[in-house]
N, C-alpha and C positions, 0 to 999 in steps of 0.2 A: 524575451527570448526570441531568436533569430526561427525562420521558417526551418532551419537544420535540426537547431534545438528540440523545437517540439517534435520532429518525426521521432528526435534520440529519445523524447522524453513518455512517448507512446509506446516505444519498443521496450520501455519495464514499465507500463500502465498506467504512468500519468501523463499527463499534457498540462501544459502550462506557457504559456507565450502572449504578447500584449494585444491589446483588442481597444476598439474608440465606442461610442455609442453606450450612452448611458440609459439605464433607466430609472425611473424615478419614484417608481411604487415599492416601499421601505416599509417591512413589519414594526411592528412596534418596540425598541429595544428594551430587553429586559434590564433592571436594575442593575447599576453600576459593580456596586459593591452589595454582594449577601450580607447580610450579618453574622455579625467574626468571620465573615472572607475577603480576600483582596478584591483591590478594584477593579475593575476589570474596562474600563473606559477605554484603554487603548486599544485593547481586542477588539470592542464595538465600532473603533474608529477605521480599523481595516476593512472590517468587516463590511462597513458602510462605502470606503472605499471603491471597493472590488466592485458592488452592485455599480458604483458612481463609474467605472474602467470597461463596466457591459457584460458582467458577470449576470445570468436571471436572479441569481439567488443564493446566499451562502446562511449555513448555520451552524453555528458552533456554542459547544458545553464543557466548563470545566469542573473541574473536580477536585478541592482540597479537605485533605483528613487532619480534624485539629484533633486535640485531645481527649474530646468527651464526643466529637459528632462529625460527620461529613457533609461539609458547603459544595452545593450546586450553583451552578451561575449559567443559564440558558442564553442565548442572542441568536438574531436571525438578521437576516437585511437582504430586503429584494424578496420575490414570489417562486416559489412552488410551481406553479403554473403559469405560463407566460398568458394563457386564453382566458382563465379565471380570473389571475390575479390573487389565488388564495397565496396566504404567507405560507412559511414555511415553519415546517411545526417540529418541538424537542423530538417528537414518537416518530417520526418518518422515517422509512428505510431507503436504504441507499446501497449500491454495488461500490464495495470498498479494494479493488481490485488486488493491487500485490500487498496490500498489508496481511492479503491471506497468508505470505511467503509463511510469518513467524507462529501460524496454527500449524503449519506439516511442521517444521522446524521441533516443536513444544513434542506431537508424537514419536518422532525419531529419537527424541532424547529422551523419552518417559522407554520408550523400548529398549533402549542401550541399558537403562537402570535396571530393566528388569533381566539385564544379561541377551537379550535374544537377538543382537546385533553391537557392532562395535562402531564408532564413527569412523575410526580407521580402516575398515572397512573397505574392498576396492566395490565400485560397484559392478563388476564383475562376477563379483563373487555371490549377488546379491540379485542380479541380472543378464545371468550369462547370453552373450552374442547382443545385447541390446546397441552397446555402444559401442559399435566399429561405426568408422565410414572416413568420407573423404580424406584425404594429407593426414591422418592420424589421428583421428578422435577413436581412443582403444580405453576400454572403460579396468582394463587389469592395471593404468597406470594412473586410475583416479580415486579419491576416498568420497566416502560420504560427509566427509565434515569441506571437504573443497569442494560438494554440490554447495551448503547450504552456507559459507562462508563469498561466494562466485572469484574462487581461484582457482577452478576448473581450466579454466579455457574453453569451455566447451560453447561451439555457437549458440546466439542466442536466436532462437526461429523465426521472432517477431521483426527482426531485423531485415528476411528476407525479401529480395524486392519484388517477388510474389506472392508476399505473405504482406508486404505495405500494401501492394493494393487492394488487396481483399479487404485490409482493415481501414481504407481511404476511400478511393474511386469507387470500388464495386462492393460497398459494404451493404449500401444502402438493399440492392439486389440479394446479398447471400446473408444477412445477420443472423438468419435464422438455422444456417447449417451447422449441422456436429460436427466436434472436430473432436477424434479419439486420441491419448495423448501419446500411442504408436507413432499416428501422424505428425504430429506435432515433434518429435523426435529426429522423425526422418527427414523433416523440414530444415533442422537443426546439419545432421549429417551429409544434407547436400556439398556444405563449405568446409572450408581447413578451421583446425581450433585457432584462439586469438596466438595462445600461449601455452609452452609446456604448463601439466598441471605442478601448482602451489607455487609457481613463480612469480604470479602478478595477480590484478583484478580486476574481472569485467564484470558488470554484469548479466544476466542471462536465466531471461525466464525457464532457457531449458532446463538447468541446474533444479529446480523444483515441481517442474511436471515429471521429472525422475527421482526426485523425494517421494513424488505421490505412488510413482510404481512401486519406489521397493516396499514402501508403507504397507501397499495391497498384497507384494510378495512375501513379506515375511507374513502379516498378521493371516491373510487367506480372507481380505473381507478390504470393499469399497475405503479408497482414503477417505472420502469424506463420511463413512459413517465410522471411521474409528476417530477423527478429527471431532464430530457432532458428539462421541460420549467422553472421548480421553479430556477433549480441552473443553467444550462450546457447556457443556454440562455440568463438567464439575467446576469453569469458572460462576457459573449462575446466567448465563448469558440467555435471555430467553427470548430475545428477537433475531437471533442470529443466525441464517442457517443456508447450505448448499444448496444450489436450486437443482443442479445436475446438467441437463441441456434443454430445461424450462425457459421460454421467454417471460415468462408472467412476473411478476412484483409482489409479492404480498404488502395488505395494507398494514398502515397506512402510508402511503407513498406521494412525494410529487412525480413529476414528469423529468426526463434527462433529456440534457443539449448537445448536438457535436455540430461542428462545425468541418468536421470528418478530414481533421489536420491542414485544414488552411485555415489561415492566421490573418487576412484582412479584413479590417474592418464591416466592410459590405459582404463577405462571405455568407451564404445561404446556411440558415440554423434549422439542424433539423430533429427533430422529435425523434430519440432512439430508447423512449423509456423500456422497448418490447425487445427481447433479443437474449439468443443463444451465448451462453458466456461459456462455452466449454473448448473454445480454443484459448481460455484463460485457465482453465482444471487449477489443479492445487498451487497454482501460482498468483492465481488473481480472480477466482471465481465469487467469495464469500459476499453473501447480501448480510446488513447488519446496520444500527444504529449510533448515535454520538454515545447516549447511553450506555448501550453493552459496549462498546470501545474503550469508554473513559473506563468500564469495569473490569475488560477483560486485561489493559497492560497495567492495572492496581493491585490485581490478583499476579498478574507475571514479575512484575518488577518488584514486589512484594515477597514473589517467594513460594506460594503456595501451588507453585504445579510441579514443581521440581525438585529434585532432591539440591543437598546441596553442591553436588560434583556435578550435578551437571547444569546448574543454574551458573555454574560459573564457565562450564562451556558457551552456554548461550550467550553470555555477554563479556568474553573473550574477542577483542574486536582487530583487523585487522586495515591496515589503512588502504582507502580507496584511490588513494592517487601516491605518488612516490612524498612525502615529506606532508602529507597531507592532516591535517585533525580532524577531519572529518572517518569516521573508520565503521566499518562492519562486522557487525557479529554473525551467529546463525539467523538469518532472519530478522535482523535489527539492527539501527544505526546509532549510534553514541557522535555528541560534537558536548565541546564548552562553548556556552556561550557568552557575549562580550561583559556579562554581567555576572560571570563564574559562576552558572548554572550549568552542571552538564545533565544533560537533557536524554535519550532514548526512543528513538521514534521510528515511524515510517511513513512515507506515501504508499499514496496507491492511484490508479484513475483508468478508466477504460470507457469506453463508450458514453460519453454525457455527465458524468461524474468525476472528479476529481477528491480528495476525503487525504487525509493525516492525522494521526494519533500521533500524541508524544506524552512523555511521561518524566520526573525528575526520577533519580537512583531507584528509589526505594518505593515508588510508587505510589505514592502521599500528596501529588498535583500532578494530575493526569491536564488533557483538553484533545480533543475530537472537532474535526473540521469536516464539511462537504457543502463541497461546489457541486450545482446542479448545470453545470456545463464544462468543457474540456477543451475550452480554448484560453482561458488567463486563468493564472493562478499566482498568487506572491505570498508560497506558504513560508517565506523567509517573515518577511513581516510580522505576519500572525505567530510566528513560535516567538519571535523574539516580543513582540506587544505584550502575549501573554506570559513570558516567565521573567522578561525585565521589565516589563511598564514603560518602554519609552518605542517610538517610532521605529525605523530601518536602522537597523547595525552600517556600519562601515568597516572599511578594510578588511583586515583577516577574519574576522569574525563573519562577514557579507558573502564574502569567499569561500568559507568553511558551511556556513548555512548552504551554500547555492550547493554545493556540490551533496550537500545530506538531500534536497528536495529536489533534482535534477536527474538522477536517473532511476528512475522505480520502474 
């Protein structure tokens, strides 16, 4: 990815862009193939890869349901710790940044079932005076299902070029400050929308730091603590959890890298495992594991958090670019890939971390990925290794992947 790329790819939480400098301290790969599960060789070949492109360390677990039992397949490649050199281990937690989109997403629609909000919804009606401002962003002409679908139009905050540098040049100085998701908003409303609402799609982390308010407005209680019991509880999820505007880690944890969005090779790496993620709020906040990942879209793409009306809303997907296969639902992104798997995933990445969960239909072979740095990532590879066994896709299919792992 070009130096553009990655600033586009940090304003929806991930980063991704090439890098030189290898390192050469490599955990030890788990087992190819489980018994009664696929092989999984090509995943560990990326994986090994990435560390070999200057990645400190990546770890990924997948997850297949046979008939009688559930196969686990762990791998790692590259260190935890750049100073230690410890590896990187299945239990480590990790800031999984916008895959948190499809946790608000999951409560909005358990609330619609219980009647006490519509996704049709303006949010207006939901947040009144919230959303005015610049050239036209008037929240009486937007729904709730075009927050969480991003054919809003509504700016996205992280885009702003006061809001880049705070997350670049002068991060290093302010990582630690709260940012309230009022602000966050208003940040949003400085600029004109991209687009009349439900005409097109962008996306925009505002669209779900305003899921999280109405979440707070309707229920009268913290988004994340109706997130921590509607979904993170009843999926079983028991490493997973909001930190609020805690810099801490719970353990067990490695360390995170950023290269704080420049992309040369000799770029200074800097240690941001410590740090306030609440100008991330319901959009990109969630700390969590490969584990609870792989369990928690088994349990969603499976079926078990939603009724059926509205499980079919959540994966009602609409396309990201004009003619495009690559398409988004509330919270989640569907593509086929070259090997007629369609697949269900998301990115996520914010400060020093990079992370992707994906999932087949029905949630029967999940796999969880995290980069412990935020400057390359080639989460196209990795989804295609592991759901077709073979190397880099080409053509449409290379095309259709880039565009599902390019803007989170």
């Amino acid at each position: 990815m070009t130096a553009r790329s990655l600033r586009r790819a940090l304003t929806g939480f991930v980063m991704a862009a090439t890098a030189a400098g290898a390192l050469t301290a490599t955990a030890p790969a788990a087992s190819a193939a489980p018994a009664g599960g696929r092989d999984h060789r090509a995943t560990q070949e990326v994986m090994d890869a990435e560390v070999a492109a200057g990645v400190p360390g990546v770890l990924g677990q997948a997850r297949e349901r046979l008939q009688d039992r559930t196969v686990t397949w762990n791998g790692s490649s590259g260190v935890a710790d750049l100073n230690t050199g410890r590896p990187r281990l299945p239990e480590d937690r990790f800031r999984v940044g916008s895959i948190s989109k499809v946790f608000a997403s999951v409560v909005l629609l358990q609330l619609e079932a219980e009647g006490r909000l519509s996704l049709d919804d303006t949010v207006e009606s939901r947040l009144p005076g919230v959303l005015r401002g610049n050239g036209g962003h008037d929240g009486r002409n937007v729904t709730i299902r075009q927050l969480l679908n991003h054919s809003s139009g509504i700016y996205n905050y992280t885009e702003d070029d006061g809001f880049q540098k705070y997350l670049s040049t002068e991060y290093m100085q302010r990582r630690f400050e709260t940012r309230t998701p009022r602000e966050l908003v208003d940040v949003a409303l400085r600029h004109e929308p991209y687009f009349a609402p439900g005409t097109d799609f962008h996306y925009s982390n505002t669209n779900y730091i305003l899921a999280g308010m109405i979440v707070e407005k309707v229920t009268g209680r913290p988004y994340a603590t109706e997130i921590t019991q509607r979904v993170i509880r009843r999926a079983g999820l028991r490493a997973t959890t909001f930190p609020g505007t805690s810099p801490a880690m719970p353990n067990p944890h490695g360390r995170a890298y950023s290269k704080l969005l420049k992309t040369e090779p000799d770029a200074k790496v800097y240690d941001v495992t410590e740090l306030n993620p609440s100008w991330g709020g319901a959009a990109g906040a969630i700390i969590s594991t490969a584990g609870d990942l792989n369990r928690f879209y088994s349990v969603l793409l499976g079926g078990r958090l939603l009724p059926e009306k509205q499980q079919r809303e959540l994966l009602t997907t609409i396309p990201m670019e004009k003619d495009s296969q690559a398409r988004y639902g509330l919270g989640i992104m569907s593509a086929t890939l070259s090997c007629g798997v369609t697949v269900f995933s998301h990115s996520g990445g914010i400060h020093g971390s990079t992370s992707l969960v994906v999932s087949d239909e029905k949630g029967g072979h999940t796999a969880a990925f995290n980069y412990n740095g935020d400057w390359h990532a080639d989460l196209v590879s990795l989804v295609q290794a592991e759901y077709c066994g073979t190397a880099k896709p080409t053509g449409a299919a290379r095309d259709t992947l880039n565009k599902l792992t390019a803007l989170r």
